[in-house]
N, C-alpha and C positions, 0 to 999 in steps of 0.2 A: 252671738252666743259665746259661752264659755271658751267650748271647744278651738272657737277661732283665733278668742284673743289668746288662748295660750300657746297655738301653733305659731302666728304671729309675734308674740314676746320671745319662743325657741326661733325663728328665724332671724333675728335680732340678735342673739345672744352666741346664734354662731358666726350669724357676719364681725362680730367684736371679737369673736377668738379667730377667725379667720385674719382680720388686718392685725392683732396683734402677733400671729404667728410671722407676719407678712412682715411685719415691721422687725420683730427678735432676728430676722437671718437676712435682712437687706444689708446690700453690700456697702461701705462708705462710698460719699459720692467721690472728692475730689482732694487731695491724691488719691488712689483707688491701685487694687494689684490688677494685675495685666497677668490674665491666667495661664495664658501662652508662654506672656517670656518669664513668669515670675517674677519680675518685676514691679517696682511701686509706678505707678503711673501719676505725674503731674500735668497737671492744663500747661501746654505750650504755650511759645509765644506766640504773638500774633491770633493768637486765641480767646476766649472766653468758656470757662465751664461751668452747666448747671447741670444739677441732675448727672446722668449718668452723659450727656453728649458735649463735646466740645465743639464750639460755635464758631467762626472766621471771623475776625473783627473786619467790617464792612470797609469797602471803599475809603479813601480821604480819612482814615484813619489806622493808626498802628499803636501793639504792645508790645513793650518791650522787657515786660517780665512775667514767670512763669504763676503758676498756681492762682489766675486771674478769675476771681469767682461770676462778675458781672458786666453787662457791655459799658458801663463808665469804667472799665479799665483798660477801652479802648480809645484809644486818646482822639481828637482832633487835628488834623495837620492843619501849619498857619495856614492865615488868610492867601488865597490866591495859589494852595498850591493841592496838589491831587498824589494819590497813593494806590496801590495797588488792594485786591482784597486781605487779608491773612499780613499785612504788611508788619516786621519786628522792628525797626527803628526807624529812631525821628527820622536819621540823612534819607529814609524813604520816598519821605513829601518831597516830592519836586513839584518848580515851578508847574505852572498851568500853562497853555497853548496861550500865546499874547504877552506873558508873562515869562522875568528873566531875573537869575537870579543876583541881587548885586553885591554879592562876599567875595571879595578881593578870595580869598585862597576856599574855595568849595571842595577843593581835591582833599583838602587833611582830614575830612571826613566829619560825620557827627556835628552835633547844632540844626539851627532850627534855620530851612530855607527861608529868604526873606528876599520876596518876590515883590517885584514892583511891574507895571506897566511899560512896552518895551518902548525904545523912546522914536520918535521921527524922522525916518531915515534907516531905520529896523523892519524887521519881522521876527515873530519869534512862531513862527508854526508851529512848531513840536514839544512836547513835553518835556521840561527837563534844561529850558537852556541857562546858559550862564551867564556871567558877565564879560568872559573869554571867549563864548562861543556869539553873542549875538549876531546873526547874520545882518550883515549889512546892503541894502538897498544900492541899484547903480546911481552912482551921483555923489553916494555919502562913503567918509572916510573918517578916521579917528586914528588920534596920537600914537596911540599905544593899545594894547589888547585890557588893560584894566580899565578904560578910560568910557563914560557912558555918553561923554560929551560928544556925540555925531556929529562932524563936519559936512556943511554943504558944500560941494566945489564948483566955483565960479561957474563953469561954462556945464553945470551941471542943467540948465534950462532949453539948453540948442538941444537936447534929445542924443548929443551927440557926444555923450563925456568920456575923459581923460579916466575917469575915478570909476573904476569897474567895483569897487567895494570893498574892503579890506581893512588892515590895521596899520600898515605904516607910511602911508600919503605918501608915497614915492611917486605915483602919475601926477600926483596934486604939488609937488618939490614947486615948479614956477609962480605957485598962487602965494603958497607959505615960507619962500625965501625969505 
């Protein structure tokens, strides 16, 4: 009938003044005021914003700059290493469990870990190790603390060794004289 389709066309016509209204007084999404502090509000780091909520950038990955509209602006950490959720910098990726990190100086901060497999005569159980910290298995030893080259020590097979594990073969001195 008449009567329906015009009740129908006025329902219509105020749903379209309804979202226009809706639309005229929406707030911006992002930077956005913060009506508490008065404040302009930017998407942080380590974040992602749409709409009106900001997002955690996920695991094994981190941002490191603000006002990030989408989750590709949460980056991937290298191969072989792991991050925290919400993480802001690259130095965040550390190595993975098994994995160590081999940059002669990791302390100056910043750059990208570069993780390798820990080598035989290692373990690296924990998250995060270096190539100063690699623990050493009983039996094995190495020159120096930068050094990835694991020494076996001789009598490292009687069960019974000189070389409890370490970085300066000082028990190992009679095999390396």
């Amino acid at each position: 009938s008449n009567a329906t389709a015009a009740i129908a066309a006025a329902a219509i016509v105020a749903a379209a003044i309804v979202a226009a209204a809706d639309t005229a007084t929406a707030q911006p999404l992002w930077p956005r005021h913060d009506e508490a502090t008065g404040q302009c509000k930017v998407c942080p780091v380590g974040h992602y914003c749409k709409e009106l909520d900001a997002f955690q950038c996920p695991i094994n990955t981190y941002n490191e700059e603000t006002g990030a509209s989408t989750d590709a602006s949460c980056r991937a950490c290298p191969l072989n290493s792991v991050s925290d959720v919400a993480s802001t910098l690259s130095s965040s990726c550390r190595c993975a469990a098994s994995y160590y990190d081999n940059r002669v100086n990791v302390s100056s901060g910043g750059g990208f870990a570069s993780c390798i497999k820990c080598p035989i005569g290692s373990t690296c159980p924990d998250v995060g190790t270096s190539l100063h910290t690699i623990p050493l298995q009983r039996g094995y030893w190495r020159t120096q603390p930068t050094s990835s080259n694991l020494l076996r020590c001789p009598d490292a097979a009687t069960g019974v060794t000189a070389c409890l594990g370490g970085d300066s073969g000082d028990v190992c001195k009679p095999w390396t004289a």
